[in-house]
Each structure stands twice: as C-alpha cells, then as structure tokens.
N, C-alpha and C positions, 0 to 999 in steps of 0.2 A: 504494500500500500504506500503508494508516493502521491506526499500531498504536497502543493503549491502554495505553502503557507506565506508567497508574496505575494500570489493574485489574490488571496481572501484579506492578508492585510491591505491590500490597495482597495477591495469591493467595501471594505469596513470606512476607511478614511471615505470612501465618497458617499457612503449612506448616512458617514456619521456628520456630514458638512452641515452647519447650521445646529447645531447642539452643543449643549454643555458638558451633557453628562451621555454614553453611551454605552447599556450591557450589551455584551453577545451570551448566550449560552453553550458552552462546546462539552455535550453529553455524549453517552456512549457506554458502551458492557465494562466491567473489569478486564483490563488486561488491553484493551483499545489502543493506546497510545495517548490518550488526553494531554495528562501531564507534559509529555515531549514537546507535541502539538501547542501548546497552550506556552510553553516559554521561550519554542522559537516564533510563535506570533506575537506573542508581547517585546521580542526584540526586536520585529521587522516594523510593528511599530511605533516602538519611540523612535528608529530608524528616521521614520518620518515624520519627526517632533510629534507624535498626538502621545504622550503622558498615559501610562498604560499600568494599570495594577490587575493582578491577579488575584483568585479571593478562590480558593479549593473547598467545595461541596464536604471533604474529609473531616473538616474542622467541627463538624456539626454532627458527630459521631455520640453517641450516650455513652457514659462512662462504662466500664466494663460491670463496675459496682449494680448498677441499674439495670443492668441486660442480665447478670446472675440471678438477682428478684427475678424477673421476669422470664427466666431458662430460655433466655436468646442470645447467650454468647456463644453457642455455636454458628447463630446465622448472621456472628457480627458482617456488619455489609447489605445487609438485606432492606429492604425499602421500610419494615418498622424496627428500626435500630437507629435511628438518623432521629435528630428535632428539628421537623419540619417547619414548627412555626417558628424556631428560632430562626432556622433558615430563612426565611420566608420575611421575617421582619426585618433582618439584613439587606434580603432585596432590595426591597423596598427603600428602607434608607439608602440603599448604594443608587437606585435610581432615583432618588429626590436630588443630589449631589449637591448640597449644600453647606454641608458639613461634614468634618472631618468623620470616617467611623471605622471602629474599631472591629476587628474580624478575629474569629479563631483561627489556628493551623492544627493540623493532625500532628504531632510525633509519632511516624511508623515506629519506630527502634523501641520505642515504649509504649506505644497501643494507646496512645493519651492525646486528648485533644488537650489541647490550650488555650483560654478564652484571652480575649484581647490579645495577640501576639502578634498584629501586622496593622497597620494603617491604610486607611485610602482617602487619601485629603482629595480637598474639592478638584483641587489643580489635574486628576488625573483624568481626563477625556475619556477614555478607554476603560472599562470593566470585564474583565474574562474571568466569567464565573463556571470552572470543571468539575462536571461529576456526572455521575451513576444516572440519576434519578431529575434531572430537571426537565426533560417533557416526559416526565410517566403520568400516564392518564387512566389516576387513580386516584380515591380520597384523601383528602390530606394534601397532593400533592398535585391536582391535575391545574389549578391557577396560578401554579408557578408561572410557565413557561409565558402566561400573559405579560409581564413584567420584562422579558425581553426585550432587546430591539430588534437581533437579528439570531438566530440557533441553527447550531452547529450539529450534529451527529456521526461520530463515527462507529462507524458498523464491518468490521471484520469478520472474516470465519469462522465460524467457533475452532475448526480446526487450528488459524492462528491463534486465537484466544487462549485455546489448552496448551497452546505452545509455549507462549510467553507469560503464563501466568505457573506453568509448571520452573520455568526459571525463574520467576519470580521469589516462590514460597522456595527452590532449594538452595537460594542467594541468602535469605533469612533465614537457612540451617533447618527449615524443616525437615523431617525425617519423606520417603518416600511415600511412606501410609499417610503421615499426615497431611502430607500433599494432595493423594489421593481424597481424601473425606473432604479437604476445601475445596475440591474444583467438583466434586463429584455434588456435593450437599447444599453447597453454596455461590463458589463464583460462576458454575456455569447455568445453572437454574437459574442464578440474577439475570445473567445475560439474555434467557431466554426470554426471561421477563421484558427486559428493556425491546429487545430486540420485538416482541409481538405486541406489548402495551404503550409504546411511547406514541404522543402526537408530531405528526408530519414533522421533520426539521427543517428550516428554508433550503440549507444546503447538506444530503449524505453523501458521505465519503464511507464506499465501504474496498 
C-alpha cells in the first residue's frame, strides 16, 4: 500500500483555505498504518506553513483498572474500552479552535494513557485526529465523524493486517500464543468490525 501523503496534504491545504481551524479524521483497523501515515502528513504539512498537531484516538483508552471491573481487559482495543464522550468532547473543543486544549497520549510500553500530555494551541491550522473507531456507525460513536472536515480510511488486507500486527505484538516480547489470542480475539474481529460498520470515508486507501 503506497500512499501519496503529498497529494492528500496538498487536497487538505486547498479545502482547508479560508479557515481557522481544520480536523481530518484518518481511521482504519489495527495494524493499518495510521500512525506512519499521520506523521508523514503532518510533516508534509507544516512543509507548507499550515501548523499541524496531531491528537491519537489511543489517549482515550480506560485505565486497565476499569476494564478489570468490567472483564474487558482482554478486549482492550475494542470499541467499548475507549471514552467516547471524552473523546468526543475533545473534538469538539479541537474544532471550536479557540483555545488552547489539552489532549491525552497513550504510553504503549506501559499500557497507560496520560491525560493532558500534549497541547494544540489555537495557532495550529491543521488537526489529524488517528484511530480505530472514528466513523464506526454505532452508539456512542456514530456523531463522531460529523465533526470532521474531511476523513481518511485506511483499509488493508487483513492478510497485511495479520502480518504487521503479528510483528507488532513479537516487537513487544509477546510470547507466540499470546500473539495468537490478540489477533485471533481481538485485533482482527476489531478490524472486521471497522472494516463492515464504518461510515463512507471521503477518501479509502486500501
């Protein structure tokens, strides 16, 4: 999958003409390539002076504490594991762009999110918001994607998916089995999820 992350930063700078503040949403299954995607676009454009933050869907994960109450730390990842209305009220402030606001990030190495650990002052033009679950058209989450300007999806094979997510979890010392029971229980069921519940994205890249 080769994506032309200069022709979508240039289609973003001319949609974004004439505004302050401008989200994309660039969603997609576990294992997609987002994250990649999402830091060489944010470099292609401040390239082109538009001031660009990135603000990862990950940060918005429920503490592992909360998912054990609840016997969902096996499906951590899964669309009710995430706070959506936190999410959701982020948006929202990120698309008012008036003032400065304060975002979580995830810590993979530690499985912890972090509330306030990044800024997006008004000055940044640009908002590329990545994750999972931003047009799944489902309760809880199907008004997200209203709040965009413009949405992204990437959609691979699951065959790539199992691929890069199987290196994924043996990068972070998983055992083989345990590898197995993630992709098998959880990240590839998500995918399939995304993959048949998400609404239209303006642009798929599969």
């Amino acid at each position: 999958m080769k994506i032309d992350t200069a022709a979508i930063a240039s289609e973003i700078v001319t949609r974004a003409a004439g505004t302050t503040r401008f989200l994309v949403a660039i969603a997609g299954p576990p294992g997609a390539g987002k994250s990649t995607i999402v830091e060489e676009l944010a470099a292609a454009l401040n390239d082109r002076d538009m001031p660009t933050a990135i603000v990862p869907m990950d940060g918005f994960h429920m503490d592992d504490a909360i998912l054990k109450e609840r016997n969902l730390l096996p499906r951590k990842g899964s669309p009710e594991t995430f706070d959506v209305r936190g999410l959701t009220d982020i948006v929202r402030a990120l698309r008012d762009g008036t003032e400065e606001v304060l975002v979580p990030i995830f810590d993979r190495t530690r499985e912890l999110a972090i509330a306030a650990a990044r800024t997006v002052p008004p000055e940044d033009r640009i908002v590329l918001v990545e994750g999972n679950y931003l047009l799944l058209d489902a309760p809880k989450w199907a008004n997200l994607a209203d709040h965009f300007n413009v949405t992204i999806m990437l959609m691979p094979s699951e065959e790539v998916l199992r691929e890069r997510l199987e290196q994924r979890w043996h990068d972070l010392g998983l055992t083989r089995e345990a590898t197995r029971a993630k992709l098998e229980d959880n990240d590839l069921p998500n995918g399939r999820l995304i993959r048949t519940r998400s609404r239209k994205a303006d642009l798929t890249i599969d």
